[in-house]
TORTORNU-508076 format. One record per residue (C-alpha): residue number from 0; residue in one letter; x, y, z. Coordinates in steps of 0.25 Angstrom, whole numbers, m for minus. Each point is the difference from the previous one (the first is absolute). Layout:
REM residues N
NUM  A  X  Y  Z;
...
REM end
This chain:
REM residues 492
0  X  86  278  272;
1  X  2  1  14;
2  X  13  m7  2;
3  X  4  8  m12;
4  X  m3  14  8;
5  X  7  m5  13;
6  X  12  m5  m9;
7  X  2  14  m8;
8  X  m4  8  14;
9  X  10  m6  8;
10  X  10  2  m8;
11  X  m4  14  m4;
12  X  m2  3  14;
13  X  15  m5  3;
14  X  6  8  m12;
15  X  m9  11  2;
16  X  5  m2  16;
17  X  13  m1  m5;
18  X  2  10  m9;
19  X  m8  11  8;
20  X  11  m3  7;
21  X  11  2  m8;
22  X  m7  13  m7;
23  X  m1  5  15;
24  X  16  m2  3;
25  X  3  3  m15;
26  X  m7  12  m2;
27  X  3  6  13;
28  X  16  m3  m3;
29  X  m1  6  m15;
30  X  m6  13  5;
31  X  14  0  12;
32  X  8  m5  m15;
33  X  m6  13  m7;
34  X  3  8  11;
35  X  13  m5  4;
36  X  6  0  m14;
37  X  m6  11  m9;
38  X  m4  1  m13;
39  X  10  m1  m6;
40  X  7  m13  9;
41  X  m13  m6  m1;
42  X  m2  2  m15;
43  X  14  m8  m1;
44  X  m5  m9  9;
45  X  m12  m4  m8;
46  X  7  1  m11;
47  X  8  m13  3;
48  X  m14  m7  4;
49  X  m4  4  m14;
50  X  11  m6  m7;
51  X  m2  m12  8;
52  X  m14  m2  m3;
53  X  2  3  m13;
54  X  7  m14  m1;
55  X  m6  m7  10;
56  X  m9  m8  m8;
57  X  12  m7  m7;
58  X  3  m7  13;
59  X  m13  m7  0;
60  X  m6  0  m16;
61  X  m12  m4  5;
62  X  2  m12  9;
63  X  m6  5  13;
64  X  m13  1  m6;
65  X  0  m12  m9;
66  X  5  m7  13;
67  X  m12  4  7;
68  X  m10  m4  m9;
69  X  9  m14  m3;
70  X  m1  m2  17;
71  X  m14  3  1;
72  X  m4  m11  m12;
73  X  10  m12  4;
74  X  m2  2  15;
75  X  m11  m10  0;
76  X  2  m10  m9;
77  X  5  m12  7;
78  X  15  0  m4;
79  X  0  16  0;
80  X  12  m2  9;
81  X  10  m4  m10;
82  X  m4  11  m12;
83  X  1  11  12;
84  X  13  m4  4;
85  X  5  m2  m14;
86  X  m6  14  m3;
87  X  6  6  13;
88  X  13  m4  m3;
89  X  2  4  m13;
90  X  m6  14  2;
91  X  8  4  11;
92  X  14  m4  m6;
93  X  m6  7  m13;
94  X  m6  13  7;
95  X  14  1  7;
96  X  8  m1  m14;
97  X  m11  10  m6;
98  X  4  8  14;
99  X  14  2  m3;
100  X  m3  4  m14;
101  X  m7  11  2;
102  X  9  4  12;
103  X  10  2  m11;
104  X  m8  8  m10;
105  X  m5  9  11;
106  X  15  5  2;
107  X  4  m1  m15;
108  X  m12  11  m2;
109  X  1  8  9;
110  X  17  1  m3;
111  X  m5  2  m14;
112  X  m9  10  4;
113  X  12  8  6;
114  X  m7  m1  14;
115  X  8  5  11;
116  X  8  m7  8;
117  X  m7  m1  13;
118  X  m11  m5  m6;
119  X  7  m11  m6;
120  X  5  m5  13;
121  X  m14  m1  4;
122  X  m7  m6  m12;
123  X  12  m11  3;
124  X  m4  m3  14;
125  X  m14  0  m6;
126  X  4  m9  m10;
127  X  3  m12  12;
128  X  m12  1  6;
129  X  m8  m1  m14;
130  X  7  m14  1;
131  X  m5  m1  12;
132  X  m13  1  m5;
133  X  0  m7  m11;
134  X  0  m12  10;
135  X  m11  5  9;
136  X  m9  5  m11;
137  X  1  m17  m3;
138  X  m5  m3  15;
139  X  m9  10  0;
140  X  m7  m5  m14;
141  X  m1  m12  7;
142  X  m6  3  12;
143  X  m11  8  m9;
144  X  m4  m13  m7;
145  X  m3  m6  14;
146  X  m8  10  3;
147  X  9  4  11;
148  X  3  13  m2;
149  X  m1  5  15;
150  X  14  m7  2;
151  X  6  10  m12;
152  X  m7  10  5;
153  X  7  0  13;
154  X  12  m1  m4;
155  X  m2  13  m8;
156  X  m3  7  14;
157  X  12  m6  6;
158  X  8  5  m14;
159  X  m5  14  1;
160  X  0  1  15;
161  X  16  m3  0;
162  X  0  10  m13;
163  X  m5  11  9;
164  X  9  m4  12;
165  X  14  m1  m8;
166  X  m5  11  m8;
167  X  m3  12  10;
168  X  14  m5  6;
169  X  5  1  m12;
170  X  m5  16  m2;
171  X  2  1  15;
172  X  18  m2  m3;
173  X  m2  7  m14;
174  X  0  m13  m8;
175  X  m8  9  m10;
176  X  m7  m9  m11;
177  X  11  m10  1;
178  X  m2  m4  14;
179  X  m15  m2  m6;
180  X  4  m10  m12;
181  X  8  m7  9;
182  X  m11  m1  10;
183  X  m11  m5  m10;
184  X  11  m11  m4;
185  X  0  m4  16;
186  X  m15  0  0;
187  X  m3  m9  m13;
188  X  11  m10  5;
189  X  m10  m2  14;
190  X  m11  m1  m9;
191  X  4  m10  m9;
192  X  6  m9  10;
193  X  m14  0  7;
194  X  m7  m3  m13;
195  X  9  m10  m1;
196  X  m5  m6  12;
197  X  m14  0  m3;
198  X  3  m8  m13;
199  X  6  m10  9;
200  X  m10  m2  10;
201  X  m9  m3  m14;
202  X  7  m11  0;
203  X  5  4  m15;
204  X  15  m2  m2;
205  X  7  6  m13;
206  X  2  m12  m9;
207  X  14  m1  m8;
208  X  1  12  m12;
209  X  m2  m6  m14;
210  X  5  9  m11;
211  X  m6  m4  m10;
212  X  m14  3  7;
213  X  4  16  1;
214  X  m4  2  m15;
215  X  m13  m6  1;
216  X  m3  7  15;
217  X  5  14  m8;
218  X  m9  m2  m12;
219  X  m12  m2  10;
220  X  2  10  6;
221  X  4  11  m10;
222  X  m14  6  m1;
223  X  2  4  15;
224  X  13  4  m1;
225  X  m3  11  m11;
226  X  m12  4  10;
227  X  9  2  11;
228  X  12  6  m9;
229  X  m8  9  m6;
230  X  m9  5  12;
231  X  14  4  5;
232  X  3  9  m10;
233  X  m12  6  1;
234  X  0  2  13;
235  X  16  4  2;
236  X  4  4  m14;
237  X  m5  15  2;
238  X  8  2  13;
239  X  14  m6  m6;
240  X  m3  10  m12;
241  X  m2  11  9;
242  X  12  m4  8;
243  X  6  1  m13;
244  X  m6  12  m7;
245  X  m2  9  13;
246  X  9  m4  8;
247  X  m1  m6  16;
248  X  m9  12  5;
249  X  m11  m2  m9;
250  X  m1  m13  3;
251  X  m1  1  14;
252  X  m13  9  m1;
253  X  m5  m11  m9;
254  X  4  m13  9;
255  X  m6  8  11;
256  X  m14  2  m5;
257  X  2  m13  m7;
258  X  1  m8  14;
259  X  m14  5  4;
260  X  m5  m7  m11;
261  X  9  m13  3;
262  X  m5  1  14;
263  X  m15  2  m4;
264  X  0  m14  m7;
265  X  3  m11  10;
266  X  m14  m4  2;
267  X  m3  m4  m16;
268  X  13  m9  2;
269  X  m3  m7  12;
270  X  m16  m3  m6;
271  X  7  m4  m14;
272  X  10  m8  5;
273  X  m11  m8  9;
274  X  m9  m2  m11;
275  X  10  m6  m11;
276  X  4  m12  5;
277  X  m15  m3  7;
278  X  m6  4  m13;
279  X  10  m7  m10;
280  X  m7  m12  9;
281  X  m13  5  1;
282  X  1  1  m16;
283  X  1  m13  m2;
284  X  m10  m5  11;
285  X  m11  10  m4;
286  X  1  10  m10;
287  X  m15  5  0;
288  X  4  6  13;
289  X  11  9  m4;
290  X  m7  11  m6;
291  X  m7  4  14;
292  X  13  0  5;
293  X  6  8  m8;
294  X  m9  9  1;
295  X  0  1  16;
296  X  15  1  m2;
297  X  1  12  m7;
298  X  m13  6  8;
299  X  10  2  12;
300  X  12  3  m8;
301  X  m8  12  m8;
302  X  m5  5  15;
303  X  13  2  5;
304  X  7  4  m11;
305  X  m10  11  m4;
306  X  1  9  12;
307  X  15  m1  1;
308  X  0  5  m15;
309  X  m10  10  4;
310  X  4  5  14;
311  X  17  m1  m5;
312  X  m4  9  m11;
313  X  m6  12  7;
314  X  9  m1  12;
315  X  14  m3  m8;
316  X  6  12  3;
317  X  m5  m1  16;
318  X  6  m14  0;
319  X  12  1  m5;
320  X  4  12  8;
321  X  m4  m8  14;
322  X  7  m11  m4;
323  X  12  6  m6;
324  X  0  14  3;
325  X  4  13  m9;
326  X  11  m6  m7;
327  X  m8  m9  m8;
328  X  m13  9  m3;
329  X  3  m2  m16;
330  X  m4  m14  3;
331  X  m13  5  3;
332  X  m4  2  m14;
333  X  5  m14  m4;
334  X  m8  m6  11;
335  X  m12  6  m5;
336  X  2  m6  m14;
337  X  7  m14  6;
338  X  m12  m4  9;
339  X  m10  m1  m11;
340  X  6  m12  m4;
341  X  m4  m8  13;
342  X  m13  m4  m6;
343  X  7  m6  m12;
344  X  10  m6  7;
345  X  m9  m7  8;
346  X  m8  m5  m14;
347  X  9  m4  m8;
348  X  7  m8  11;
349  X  m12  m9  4;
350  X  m5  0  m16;
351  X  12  m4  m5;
352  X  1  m12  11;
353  X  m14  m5  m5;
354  X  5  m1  m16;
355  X  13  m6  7;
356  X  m9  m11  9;
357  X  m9  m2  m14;
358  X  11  m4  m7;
359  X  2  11  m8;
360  X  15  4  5;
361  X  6  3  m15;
362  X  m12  11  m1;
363  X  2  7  13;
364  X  17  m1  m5;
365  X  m5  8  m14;
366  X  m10  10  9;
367  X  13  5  7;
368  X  8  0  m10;
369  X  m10  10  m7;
370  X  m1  7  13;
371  X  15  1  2;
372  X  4  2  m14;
373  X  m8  13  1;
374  X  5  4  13;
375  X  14  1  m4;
376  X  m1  6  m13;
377  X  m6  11  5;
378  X  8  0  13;
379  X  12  2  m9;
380  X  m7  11  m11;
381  X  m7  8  13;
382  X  9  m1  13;
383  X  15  4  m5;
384  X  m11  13  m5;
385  X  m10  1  13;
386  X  8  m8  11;
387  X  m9  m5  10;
388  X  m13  4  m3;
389  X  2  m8  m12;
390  X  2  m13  6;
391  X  m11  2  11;
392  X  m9  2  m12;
393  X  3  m13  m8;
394  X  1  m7  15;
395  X  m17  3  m1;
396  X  0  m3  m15;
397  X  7  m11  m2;
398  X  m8  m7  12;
399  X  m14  4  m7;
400  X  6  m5  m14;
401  X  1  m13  9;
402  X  m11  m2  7;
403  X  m9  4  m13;
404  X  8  m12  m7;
405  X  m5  m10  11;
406  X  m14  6  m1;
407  X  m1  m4  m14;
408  X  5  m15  m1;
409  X  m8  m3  13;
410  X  m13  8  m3;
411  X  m7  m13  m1;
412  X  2  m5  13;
413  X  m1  16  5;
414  X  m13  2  m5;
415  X  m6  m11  9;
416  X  4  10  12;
417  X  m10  10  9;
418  X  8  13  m5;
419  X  m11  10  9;
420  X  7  m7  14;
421  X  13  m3  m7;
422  X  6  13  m5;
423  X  m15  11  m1;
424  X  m3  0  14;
425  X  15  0  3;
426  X  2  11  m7;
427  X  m12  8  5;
428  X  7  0  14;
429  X  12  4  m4;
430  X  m6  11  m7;
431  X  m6  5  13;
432  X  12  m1  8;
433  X  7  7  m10;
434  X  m9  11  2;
435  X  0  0  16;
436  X  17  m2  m2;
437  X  m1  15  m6;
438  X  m9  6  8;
439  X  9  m5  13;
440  X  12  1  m8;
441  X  4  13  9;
442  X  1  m9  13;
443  X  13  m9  4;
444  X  2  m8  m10;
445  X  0  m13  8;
446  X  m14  4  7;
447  X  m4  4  m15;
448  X  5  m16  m4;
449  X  m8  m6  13;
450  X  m12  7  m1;
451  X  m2  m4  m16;
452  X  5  m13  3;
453  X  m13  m2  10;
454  X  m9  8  m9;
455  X  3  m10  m11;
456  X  m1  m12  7;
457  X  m15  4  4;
458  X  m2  4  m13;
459  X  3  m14  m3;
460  X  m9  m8  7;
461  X  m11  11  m2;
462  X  0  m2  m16;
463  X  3  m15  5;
464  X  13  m3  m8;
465  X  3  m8  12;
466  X  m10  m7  6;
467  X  m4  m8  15;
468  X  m1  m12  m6;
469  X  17  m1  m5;
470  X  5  4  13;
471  X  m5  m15  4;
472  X  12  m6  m9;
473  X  9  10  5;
474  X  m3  m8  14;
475  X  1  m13  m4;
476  X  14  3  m4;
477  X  3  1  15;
478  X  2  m15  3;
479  X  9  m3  m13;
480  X  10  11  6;
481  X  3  m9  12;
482  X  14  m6  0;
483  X  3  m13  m8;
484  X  8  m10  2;
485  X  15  2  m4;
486  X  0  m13  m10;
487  X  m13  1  m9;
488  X  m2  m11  m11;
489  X  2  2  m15;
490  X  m12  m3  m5;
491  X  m11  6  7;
REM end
C-alpha cells in the first residue's frame, strides 16, 4: 500500500505541480483576455472554443482512455513490449485520421450555423492544431500507463507558458482572438513533440498501422468515447446555444464566470488522473484495498471543493468585479449559480473513474447519456427563453443528475466508506467558514479569501478531517520526486 501511495502522490504532486502551474499563467492570462477583449470579443472567442470542444471527442472516441488502462495491464507481462508497440501504432495513425475528421465537421457546423466569418478563420487554425493533438493526446495516454505522468505534465507547463507568451504579444500588436488560436496551435505543436519524446526514451516505438485492427480498437473503446462525447456536450452545448440564441455578448458574461469554475477543478484532475492507472493495477493486485482508498480520495476532493462552492457563492459578485471589473458585473450572478457545481464536478469525476477501473465502462457510458440527455433538452426548451441563467442552472443540475447515478450503481462498495470524516465533518467546516465569509464579507475581498482559507484549514485539523499521521505519506513521497534516469525499463 505504500508503494501504491508514493506512486499516485508523485504523480499527483507532479500534476498538482504542473498544473498549479499552468492555472497560475492561465488564469492570470484569461483575466488580461477578458479585459483586453470585451465582452463581446471574448464571447466570440469562446464561442470558437466551444465549437471545438463540442467535437473534440471525435478525434479520440475513446482511445486515450482505453490506452491508458491497455498500457498499464500489458506493461508487465514479459512480451508487453510488442502489444504496446502494436497498440502505439495503430492508435496514433487512427487518432490522426479521427483528428482530421472532426477538423472538417467543426468548420461545416459552424458554416451551417451561419457563423461569422472571423470566426471561421479561427475554428480553422483551431482545426490544425486539433490534429495536432490527436497525435499527442496518443503520447500522452502512453505515458499515463507508465505511470509517468510528471513528463506530460511538464510539457503542459511548457505548452501553456508559450500560450501566454505568443498570446499577450499577440494582444500586445492587436491580433485580437486570432492572434490567440494561432498562438495555442504554436503551443500544442511544442507539447506534442516533447510527449513525443518521452515515449521514446520508454523505449516504445509505434509499430506499423494495421487497418483491420481499427474496427476492433473502435468497438473497445466506444463506451469511452460516448463518455467523453457526451460529457462535451454537456459541458459546451449550453454556450454554443447561447452564442446562437443570444448572441456573442451573452456568451461572454457566461464564459467569464464559467472559467472560475474551470480554474477551481485542476486539483480533482491531477488526483484522478494519478489514481487510474495505479488503481487499474492495484485492482488487479488487491481489490479489498480499494474501498479505503476511494474513500480517502474523495475525503480530500469533498474538502476542497466544498469551501470553493461556498466562499464563490457569497462573494461572486466581489470576485468577478476584481478579476474583471464593471464591464462584466452581470457575471456576478451566473458565478453565483456556476460555482455550485464544483463539488459535483469533483464527484462525479473521481466516481465515474472507479465504475471505469471496475470494469463497468458501458454503465458509466449510459450514466452520462442520462445526464446529458437531460442537459440538452432542457438547455434547448429553457435558454433560447432565460438565456444564461438557464444554462448555469442545468450546469449544477445535470452535474447532481450525474453524480446521483454513480451513487446508486456503486452504493455497495460506497456504503463500506466512514461518511462522518469523508463528506459530515467536511461539511461542518465549510458551514462555519461560510458563516465567518459573511460576517467578513465587507473587507477586501482577497483579505476576506486568506482569512477563511486559514480559518478552514484549522477547522480541519481541529474536527480531524485530516490528521498528523497522513502527513508522514506526504513525506515519503519526497525521495520518489528525485530525478530519474532518462532511459527507464518497460517492465517495472
Amino acid at each position: 500500500m505504500s508503494g501504491l501511495a508514493t506512486t499516485v502522490l508523485r504523480n499527483s504532486f507532479a500534476g498538482i505541480g504542473a498544473q498549479a502551474a499552468i492555472k497560475v499563467l492561465s488564469f492570470g492570462f484569461s483575466v488580461l483576455v477578458v479585459r483586453q477583449l470585451g465582452a463581446e470579443q471574448f464571447g466570440q472567442y469562446a464561442a470558437v472554443l466551444a465549437f471545438g470542444a463540442t467535437f473534440v471527442f471525435l478525434a479520440d472516441l475513446g482511445l486515450g482512455v482505453f490506452t491508458v488502462r491497455e498500457v498499464s495491464r500489458w506493461r508487465a507481462l514479459e512480451d508487453g513490449k510488442a502489444h504496446i508497440d502494436r497498440f502505439f501504432g495503430n492508435v496514433v495513425v487512427l487518432r490522426v485520421l479521427l483528428g482530421c475528421v472532426a477538423a472538417v465537421l467543426i468548420v461545416l457546423t459552424a458554416w451551417a450555423t451561419d457563423r461569422p466569418t472571423a470566426m471561421l478563420v479561427a475554428l480553422a487554425v483551431g482545426a490544425v492544431g486539433l490534429m495536432v493533438y490527436s497525435a499527442q493526446g496518443a503520447c500522452e495516454a502512453v505515458l499515463a500507463g507508465f505511470e509517468r505522468l510528471h513528463v506530460a505534465a511538464a510539457a503542459k507547463v511548457v505548452n501553456q507558458l508559450a500560450f501566454v507568451v505568443l498570446g499577450a504579444i499577440a494582444l500586445i500588436v492587436g491580433a485580437g482572438y486570432h492572434g490567440l488560436v494561432v498562438a495555442n496551435l504554436v503551443g500544442v505543436s511544442i507539447m506534442a513533440w516533447l510527449c513525443w519524446r518521452g515515449v521514446r526514451r520508454l523505449d516504445v516505438t509505434p509499430g506499423r498501422p494495421s487497418p483491420d485492427q481499427w474496427l476492433p480498437l473502435l468497438r473497445a473503446s466506444a463506451p469511452f468515447a460516448v463518455i467523453a462525447g457526451t460529457l462535451g456536450l454537456s459541458y459546451k452545448f449550453d454556450s454554443v446555444l447561447l452564442n446562437i440564441a443570444w448572441g456573442d455578448t451573452e456568451t461572454g458574461y457566461y464564459n467569464a464566470a464559467y472559467s472560475l469554475v474551470f480554474a477551481s477543478v485542476f486539483l480533482s484532475n491531477a488526483l484522478n488522473t494519478a489514481l487510474y492507472p495505479s488503481l487499474t493495477r492495484q485492482a488487479a493486485q488487491a481489490p479489498e484495498s480499494l474501498p479505503s482508498i476511494y474513500g480517502t480520495a474523495l475525503r480530500y476532493l469533498m474538502s476542497v471543493s466544498l469551501p470553493i462552492a461556498v466562499g464563490g457563492f457569497v462573494l461572486s459578485d466581489q470576485i468577478v468585479a476584481l478579476l474583471f471589473g464593471a464591464g462584466f458585473v452581470e457575471a456576478g450572478p451566473v458565478l453565483a449559480i456556476l460555482i455550485l457545481v464544483v463539488p459535483l464536478m469533483f464527484a462525479s469525476e473521481l466516481l465515474g473513474y472507479v465504475v471505469v477501473i471496475g470494469g463497468a465502462e458501458r454503465s458509466v457510458a449510459r450514466a452520462v447519456l442520462v445526464s446529458t440527455g437531460i442537459n440538452i433538452l432542457c438547455n434547448l426548451v429553457l435558454v433560447p427563453w432565460f438565456g444564461l441563467f438557464a444554462a448555469a442552472t442545468m450546469t449544477v443540475v445535470t452535474e447532481g443528475v450525474l453524480v446521483g447515478q454513480y451513487v446508486w450503481y456503486l452504493r455497495a462498495t460506497l456504503a463500506q466508506i466512514s461518511w462522518q470524516r469523508t463528506l459530515i465533518l467536511p461539511l461542518v467546516a465549510t458551514g462555519m467558514m461560510g458563516v465567518g465569509v459573511l460576517l467578513m464579507k465587507e473587507l477586501p475581498t482577497v483579505v476576506t479569501i486568506l482569512l477563511a482559507a486559514v480559518m478552514y484549514g484549522m477547522l480541519l485539523v481541529l474536527l480531524g478531517v485530516v490528521q498528523p499521521g497522513e502527513l508522514a505519506v506526504l513525506r515519503s513521497v519526497g525521495a520518489s520526486m528525485r530525478p530519474r534516469p532518462t532511459s527507464e525499463p518497460l517492465v517495472s
